[in-house]
N, C-alpha and C positions, 0 to 999 in steps of 0.2 A: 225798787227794793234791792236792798244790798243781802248780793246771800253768803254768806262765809264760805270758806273753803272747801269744800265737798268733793268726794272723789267716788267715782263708778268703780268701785272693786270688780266688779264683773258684770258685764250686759252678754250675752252669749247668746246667737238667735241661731236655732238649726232648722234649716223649711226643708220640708220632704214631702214630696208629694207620692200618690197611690203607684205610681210607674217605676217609682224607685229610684227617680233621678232628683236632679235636686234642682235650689234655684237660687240664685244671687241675686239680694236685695240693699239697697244701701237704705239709709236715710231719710236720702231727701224724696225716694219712693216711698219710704213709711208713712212721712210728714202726707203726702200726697193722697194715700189710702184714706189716712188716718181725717185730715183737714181740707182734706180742698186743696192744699199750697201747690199752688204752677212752679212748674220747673223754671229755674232760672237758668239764660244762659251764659256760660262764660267764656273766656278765652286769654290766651297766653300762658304761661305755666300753670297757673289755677286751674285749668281748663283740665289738669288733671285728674282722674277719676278718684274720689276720697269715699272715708264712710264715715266724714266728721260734720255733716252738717248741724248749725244749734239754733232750734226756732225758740222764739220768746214762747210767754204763755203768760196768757191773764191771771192776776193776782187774784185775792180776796185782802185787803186790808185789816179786816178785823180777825185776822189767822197771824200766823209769827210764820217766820218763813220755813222753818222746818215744818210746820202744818200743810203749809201751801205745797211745797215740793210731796209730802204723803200724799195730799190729796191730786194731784197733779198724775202721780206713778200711779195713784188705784185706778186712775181714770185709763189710763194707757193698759195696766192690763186686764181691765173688762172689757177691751174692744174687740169686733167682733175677729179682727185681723188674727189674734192671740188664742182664737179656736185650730187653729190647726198648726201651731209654731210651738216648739219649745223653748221657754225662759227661765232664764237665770237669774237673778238679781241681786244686788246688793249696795247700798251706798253710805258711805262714812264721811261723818266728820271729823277731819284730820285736826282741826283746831280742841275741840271736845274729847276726842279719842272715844265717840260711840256713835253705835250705828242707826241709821235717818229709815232706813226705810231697807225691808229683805223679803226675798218673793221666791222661793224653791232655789234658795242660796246654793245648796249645796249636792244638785243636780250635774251629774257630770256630760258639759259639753265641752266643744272643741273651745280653746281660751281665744284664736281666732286677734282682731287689734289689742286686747288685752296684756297680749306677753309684750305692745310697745314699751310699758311700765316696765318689765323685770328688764330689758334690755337698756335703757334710759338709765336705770339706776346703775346697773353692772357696769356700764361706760362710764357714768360718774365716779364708781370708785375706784375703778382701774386706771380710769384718764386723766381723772379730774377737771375743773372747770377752765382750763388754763387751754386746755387741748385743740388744736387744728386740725383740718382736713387739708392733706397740700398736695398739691399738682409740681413736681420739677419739671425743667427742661434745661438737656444738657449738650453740652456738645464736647466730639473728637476732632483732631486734624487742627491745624495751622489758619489763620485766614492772609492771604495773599493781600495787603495793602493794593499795590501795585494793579491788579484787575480787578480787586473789591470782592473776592473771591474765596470763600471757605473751604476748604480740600479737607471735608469729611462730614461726618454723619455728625446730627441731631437725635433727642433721646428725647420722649416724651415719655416719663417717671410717675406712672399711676397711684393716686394714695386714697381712690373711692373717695373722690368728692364729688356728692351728688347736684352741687351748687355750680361748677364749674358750666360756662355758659358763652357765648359769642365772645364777649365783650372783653372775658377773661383769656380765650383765643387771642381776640385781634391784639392785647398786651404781650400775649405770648410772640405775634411776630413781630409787633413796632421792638421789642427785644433784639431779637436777631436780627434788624433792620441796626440798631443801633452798634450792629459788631462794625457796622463801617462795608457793608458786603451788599452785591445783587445779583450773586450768584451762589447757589450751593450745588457744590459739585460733589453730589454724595446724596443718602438717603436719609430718610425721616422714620424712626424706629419706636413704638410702641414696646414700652416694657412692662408687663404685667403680674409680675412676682409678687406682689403686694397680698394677690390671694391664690386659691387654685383656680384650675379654667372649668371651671364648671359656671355655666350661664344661664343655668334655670334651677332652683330651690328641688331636691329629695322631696317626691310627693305632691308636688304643685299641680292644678287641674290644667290640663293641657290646651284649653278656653280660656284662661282667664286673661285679665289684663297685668301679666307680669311685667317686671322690668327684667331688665338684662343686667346680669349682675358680672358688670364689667369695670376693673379696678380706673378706667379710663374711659368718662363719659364725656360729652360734650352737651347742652340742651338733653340731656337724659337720650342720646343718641351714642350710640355705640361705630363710632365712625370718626375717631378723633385724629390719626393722622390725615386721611385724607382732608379733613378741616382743617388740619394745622399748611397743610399744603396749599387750601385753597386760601386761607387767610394772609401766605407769603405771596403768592401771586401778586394779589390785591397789592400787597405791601412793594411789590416792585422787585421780589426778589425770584429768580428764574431757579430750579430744582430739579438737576438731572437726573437722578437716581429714583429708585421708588421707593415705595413704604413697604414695610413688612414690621416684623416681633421679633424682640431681641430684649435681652437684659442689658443693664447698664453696664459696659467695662469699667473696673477699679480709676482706668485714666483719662476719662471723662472732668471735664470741667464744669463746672455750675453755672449756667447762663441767669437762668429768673426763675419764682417762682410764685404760684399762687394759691391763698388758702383761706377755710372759710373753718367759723367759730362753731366748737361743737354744741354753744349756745343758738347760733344761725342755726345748725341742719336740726337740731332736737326742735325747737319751733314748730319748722314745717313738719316734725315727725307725727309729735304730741298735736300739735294745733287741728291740724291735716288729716291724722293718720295715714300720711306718704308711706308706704310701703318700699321706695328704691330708699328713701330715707333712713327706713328703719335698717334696712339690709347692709345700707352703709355705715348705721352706727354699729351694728353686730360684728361686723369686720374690720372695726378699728381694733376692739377691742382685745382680740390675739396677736394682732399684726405687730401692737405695739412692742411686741419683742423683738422686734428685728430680722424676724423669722421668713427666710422667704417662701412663698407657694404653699402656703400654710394649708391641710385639709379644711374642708368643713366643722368636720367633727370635734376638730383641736380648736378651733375656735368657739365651740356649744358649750367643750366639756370647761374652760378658763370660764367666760359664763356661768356657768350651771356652778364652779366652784364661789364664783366669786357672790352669787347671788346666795349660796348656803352662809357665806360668812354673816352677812345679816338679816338671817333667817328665814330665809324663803329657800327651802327645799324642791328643786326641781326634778326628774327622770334622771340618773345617770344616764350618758351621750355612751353609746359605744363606737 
């Protein structure tokens, strides 16, 4: 069954139990409650914790398929799971311009994967579709032909790409392998100006599975020089110095760099709902001024502005 275009304006689930504490549930524990479905397991980046899983569901043929989907949602909240959960719902068809199905729409809970949409779009038109995520890497000092030898430091230039991954490392030293050198006589500097150093979200449960909101990840690890080190090794190139944080000097030179489609990270943002993802598409979106070590809040309030322009009114940020 081909179904058109339809969107979850709001799924909002808040569990609270008599203790007063709460409880985290995704999906594919729904699916499980709800059907029987075994966990499936995964691994490798997927293996990441989401709360986008999509089970099929049996048709009726002789319904139209907006019948089927109403009948589908009544089914889900007369279960008996939805006695003690508060729901939200709403679902539109964006080709139609009306709505499929609404269930205590306008219940106020936490917006929770929801606000991926207001951030998706505010990135669209602040960035537009053209946009990258890039990683530089730079360097200072002279390289010595003569002993194959570079007499200064390396810049690793953070731009919050959540996609940046091994393989995009090991280009980053087959690079500086290509300066003609195997030896760096100097260190390897992380520059993190891209945003402030704040590494956990205002308000986040101090349990959960966050990410680290580091303008400089590597496999969603927060440990990227030391990676870029152990990647030159490999590479055959020996590093006297150590790693620390520095910003880039004006007289640095531009070795390589790497970057990923703001169509690639929205994917996994939307598909997934990746959470380092979203965080990374949030902080393009002030950065793009040029502005270094931007707060949080100057990057909500361009947000919050730019999502009023086409009419979604959100909290002014203070």
């Amino acid at each position: 069954m081909r179904i058109k275009k339809t969107i979850a304006a709001a799924l909002l689930v808040l569990l609270s139990l008599p203790a007063l504490s709460q409880v985290r549930i995704d999906s594919t524990e729904v699916a499980r409650i709800l059907y029987g479905v075994p966990a499936v397991a995964t691994t490798g980046e997927d293996s990441t914790e989401t709360d986008s899983t999509i089970l099929e569901f049996a048709t009726d043929p002789g319904l139209t398929w907006q019948q089927n989907i109403i009948q589908r949602l009544d089914g889900i909240m007369q279960s008996s799971l939805l006695e003690t959960v508060n729901v939200g719902l709403m679902v539109w068809d964006l080709t139609d311009g009306t709505c499929l199905y609404k269930f205590r729409e306008r219940s106020h809970l936490r917006p929770a994967s929801t606000m991926k949409c207001i951030t998706a779009i505010a990135a669209l038109d602040r960035l537009g579709d053209n946009h990258r995520f890039t990683t530089r890497l730079c360097y200072t000092g002279e390289v010595v032909d003569s002993t194959q030898t570079l007499n200064g430091d390396l810049y690793c230039v953070g731009g919050m790409d959540p996609m940046f991954g091994n393989g995009d490392m090991a280009a980053f030293a087959s690079a500086v392998r290509q300066l003609g050198i195997t030896t760096l006589n100097g260190n390897i500097y992380a520059d993190l100006s891209f945003k402030d150093r704040d590494r956990l979200g205002y308000g986040w449960c101090w349990d959960d599975d966050n990410p680290t909101l580091s303008p400089l990840l590597v496999g969603r690890k927060d440990n990227f020089a030391e990676q870029l080190r152990r990647h030159l090794r490999n590479a055959g190139i020996t590093v006297s110095g150590e790693t620390g944080e520095r910003q880039l000097p004006s007289t640095a030179l531009h070795l390589t760099s790497c970057s990923h489609t703001i169509g690639e990270v929205m994917q996994r943002m939307m598909k997934k709902s990746d959470n380092l993802y979203a965080e990374a598409m949030f902080y393009q979106i002030a950065a793009a001024e040029g502005t270094k070590w931007l707060p949080t809040n100057r990057h909500a309030s361009i947000s919050t502005h730019s999502s009023a322009s086409w009419g979604c009114r959100l909290p002014t940020v203070s």
